[in-house]
C-alpha positions as a Python dict, from the first residue, in 0.01 Angstrom:
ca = {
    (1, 'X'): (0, 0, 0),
    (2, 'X'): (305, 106, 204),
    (3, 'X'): (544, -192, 102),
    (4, 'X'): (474, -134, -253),
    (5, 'X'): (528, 240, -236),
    (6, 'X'): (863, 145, -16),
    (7, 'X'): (913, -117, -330),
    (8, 'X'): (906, 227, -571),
    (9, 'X'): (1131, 423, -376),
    (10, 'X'): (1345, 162, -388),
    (11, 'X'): (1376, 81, -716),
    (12, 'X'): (1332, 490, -787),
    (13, 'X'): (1676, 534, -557),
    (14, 'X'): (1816, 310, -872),
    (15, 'X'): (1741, 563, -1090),
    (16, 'X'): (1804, 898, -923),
    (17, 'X'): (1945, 993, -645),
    (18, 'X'): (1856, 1131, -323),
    (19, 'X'): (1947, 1522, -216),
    (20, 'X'): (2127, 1548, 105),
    (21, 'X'): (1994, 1904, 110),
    (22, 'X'): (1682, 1934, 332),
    (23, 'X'): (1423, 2207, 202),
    (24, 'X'): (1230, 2392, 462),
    (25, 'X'): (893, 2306, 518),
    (26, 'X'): (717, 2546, 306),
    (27, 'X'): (836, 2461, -40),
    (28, 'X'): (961, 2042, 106),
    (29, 'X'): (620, 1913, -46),
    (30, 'X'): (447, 2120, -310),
    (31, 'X'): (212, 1827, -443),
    (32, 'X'): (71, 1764, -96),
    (33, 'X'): (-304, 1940, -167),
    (34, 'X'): (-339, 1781, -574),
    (35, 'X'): (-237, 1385, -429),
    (36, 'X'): (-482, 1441, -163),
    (37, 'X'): (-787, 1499, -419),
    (38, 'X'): (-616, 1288, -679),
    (39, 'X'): (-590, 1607, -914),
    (40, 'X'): (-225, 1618, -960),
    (41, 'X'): (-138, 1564, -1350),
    (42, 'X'): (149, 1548, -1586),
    (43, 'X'): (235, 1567, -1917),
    (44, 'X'): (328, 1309, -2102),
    (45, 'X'): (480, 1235, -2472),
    (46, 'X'): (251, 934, -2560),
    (47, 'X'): (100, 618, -2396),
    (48, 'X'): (395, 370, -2402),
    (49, 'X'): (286, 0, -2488),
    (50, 'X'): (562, -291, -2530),
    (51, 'X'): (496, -238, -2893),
    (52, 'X'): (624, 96, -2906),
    (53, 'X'): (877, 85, -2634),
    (54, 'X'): (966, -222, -2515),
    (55, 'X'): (1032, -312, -2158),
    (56, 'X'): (1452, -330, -2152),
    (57, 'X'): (1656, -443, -1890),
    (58, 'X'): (2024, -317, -1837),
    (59, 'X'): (1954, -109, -2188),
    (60, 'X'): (1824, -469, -2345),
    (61, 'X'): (1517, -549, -2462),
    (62, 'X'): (1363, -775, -2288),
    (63, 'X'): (1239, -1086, -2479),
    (64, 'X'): (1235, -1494, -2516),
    (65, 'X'): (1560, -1484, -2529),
    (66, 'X'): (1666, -1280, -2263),
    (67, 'X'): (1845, -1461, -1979),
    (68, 'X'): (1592, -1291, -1741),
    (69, 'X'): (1260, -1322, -1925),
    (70, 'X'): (1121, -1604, -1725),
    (71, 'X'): (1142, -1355, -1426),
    (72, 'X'): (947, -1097, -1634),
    (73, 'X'): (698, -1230, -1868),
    (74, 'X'): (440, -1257, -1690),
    (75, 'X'): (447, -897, -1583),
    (76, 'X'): (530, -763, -1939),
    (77, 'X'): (225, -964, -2060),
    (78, 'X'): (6, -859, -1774),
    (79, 'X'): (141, -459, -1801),
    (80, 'X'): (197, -430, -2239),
    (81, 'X'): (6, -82, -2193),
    (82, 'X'): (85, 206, -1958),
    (83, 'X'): (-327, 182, -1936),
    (84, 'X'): (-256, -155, -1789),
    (85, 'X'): (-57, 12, -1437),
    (86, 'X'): (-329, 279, -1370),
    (87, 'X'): (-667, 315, -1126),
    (88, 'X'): (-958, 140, -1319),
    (89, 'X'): (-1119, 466, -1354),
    (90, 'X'): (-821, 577, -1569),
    (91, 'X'): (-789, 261, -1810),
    (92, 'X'): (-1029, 402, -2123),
    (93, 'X'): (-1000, 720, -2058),
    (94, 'X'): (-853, 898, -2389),
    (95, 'X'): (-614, 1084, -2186),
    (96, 'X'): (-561, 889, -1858),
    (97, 'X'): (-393, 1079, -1575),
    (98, 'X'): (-21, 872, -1553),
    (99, 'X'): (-1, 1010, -1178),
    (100, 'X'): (-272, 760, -1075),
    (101, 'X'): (-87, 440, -1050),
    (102, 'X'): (-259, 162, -927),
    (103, 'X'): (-53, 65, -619),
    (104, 'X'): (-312, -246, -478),
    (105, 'X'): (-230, -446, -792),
    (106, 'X'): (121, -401, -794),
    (107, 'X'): (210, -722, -677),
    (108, 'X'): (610, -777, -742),
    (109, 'X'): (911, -597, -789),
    (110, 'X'): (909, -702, -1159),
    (111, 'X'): (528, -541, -1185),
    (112, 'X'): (683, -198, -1047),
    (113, 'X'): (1028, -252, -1277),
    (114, 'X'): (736, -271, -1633),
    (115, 'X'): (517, 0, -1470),
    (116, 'X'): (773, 253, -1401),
    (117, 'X'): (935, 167, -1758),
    (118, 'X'): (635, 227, -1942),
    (119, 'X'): (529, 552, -1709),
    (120, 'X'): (923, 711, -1770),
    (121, 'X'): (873, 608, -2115),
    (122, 'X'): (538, 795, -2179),
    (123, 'X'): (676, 1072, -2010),
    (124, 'X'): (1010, 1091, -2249),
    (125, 'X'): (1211, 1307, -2020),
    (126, 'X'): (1405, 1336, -1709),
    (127, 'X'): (1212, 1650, -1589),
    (128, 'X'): (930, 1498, -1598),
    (129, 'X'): (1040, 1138, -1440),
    (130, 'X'): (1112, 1368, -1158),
    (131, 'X'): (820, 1529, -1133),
    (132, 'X'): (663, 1187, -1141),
    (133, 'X'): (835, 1075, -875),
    (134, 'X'): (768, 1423, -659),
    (135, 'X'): (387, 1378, -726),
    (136, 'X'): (451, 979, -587),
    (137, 'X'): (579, 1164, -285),
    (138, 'X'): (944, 1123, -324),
    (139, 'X'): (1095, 1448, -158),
    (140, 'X'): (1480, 1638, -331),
    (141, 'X'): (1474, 1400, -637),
    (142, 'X'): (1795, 1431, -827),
    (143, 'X'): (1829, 1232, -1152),
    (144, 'X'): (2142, 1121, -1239),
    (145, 'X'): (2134, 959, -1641),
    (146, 'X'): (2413, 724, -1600),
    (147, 'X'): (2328, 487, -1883),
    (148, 'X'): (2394, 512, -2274),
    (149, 'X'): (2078, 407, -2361),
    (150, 'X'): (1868, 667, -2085),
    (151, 'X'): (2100, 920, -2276),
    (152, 'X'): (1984, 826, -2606),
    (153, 'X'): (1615, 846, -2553),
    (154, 'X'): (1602, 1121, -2322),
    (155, 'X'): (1671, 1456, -2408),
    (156, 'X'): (1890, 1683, -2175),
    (157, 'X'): (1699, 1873, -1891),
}
C-alpha cells in the first residue's frame, strides 16, 4: 500500500536521516532482486513482545497512565508481538523473516509507530535498523541516535 509505505518513510525520516549524497545507479539499490522474490532477510536479536520491550513513547513507556495511551492502546493490544506486524505466512513460523511486514493491515500511524518499535527492537542495533529500512526500500539511510534512551539500548555501530 503506497500511503502506508509513504506513512513509514515518514515516520522513518524521524528516526534517521536522509543522505544528500546520491549513489550511482549500480550500488543506489542493492536489495532490489531479494524484495522482488520476498527472500531478503535479517538478523535479528530476539522477537520483541510488549512484555519484553515495551512500546515507549518519547523514551516512556507507554501505559494506562500515559497521557497518550488512549491514542495507542488499541494498537499496542492489537501488535504485543513482533509476530503480530508480519505476512500471515510468517506469524508461527519459529524464525519469521522481520523483512516481511504486513503493509495491508497497517491501518494508522500509531499501528506503524508499535510495528517499527517492536521490529528496531528485535533487531537491537542501529546497523541493522538501517538495513531494515534499505530492504523497505528507503535509499542513503543515515541514522542519527539522538535520544538517551536509543543510546542506552543500542550499542554503537
Amino acid at each position: 500500500m503506497v500511503s502506508i509505505k509513504t506513512a513509514l518513510a515518514s515516520f522513518a525520516i524521524l528516526l534517521t536521516g536522509i543522505s544528500d549524497a546520491v549513489a550511482d545507479e549500480a550500488s543506489q539499490d542493492v536489495w532490489t532482486e531479494c524484495r522482488e522474490t520476498n527472500s531478503c532477510s535479517i538478523t535479528y536479536d530476539h522477537l520483541a513482545t510488549q512484555d519484553t520491550d515495551p512500546f515507549l513513547f518519547l523514551g516512556k513507556v507507554m501505559d494506562h497512565e500515559h497521557p497518550r495511551w488512549r491514542r495507542y492502546r488499541k494498537a499496542i493490544r492489537r501488535h504485543a508481538d513482533v509476530r503480530d506486524c508480519l505476512l500471515r505466512s510468517e506469524e508461527n513460523k519459529e524464525v519469521p523473516n522481520l523483512t516481511l511486514i504486513d503493509w495491508q493491515a497497517m491501518g494508522s500511524g500509531e499501528v506503524i509507530e508499535v510495528c517499527l518499535f517492536r521490529i528496531f527492537s528485535s533487531l537491537e542495533t542501529p546497523a541493522a535498523a538501517m538495513q531494515w529500512l534499505e530492504i523497505q526500500g528507503m535509499q542513503n539511510v543515515v541514522l542519527n541516535v539522538r535520544s538517551e534512551v536509543v543510546r542506552q539500548n543500542w550499542t554503537t555501530c
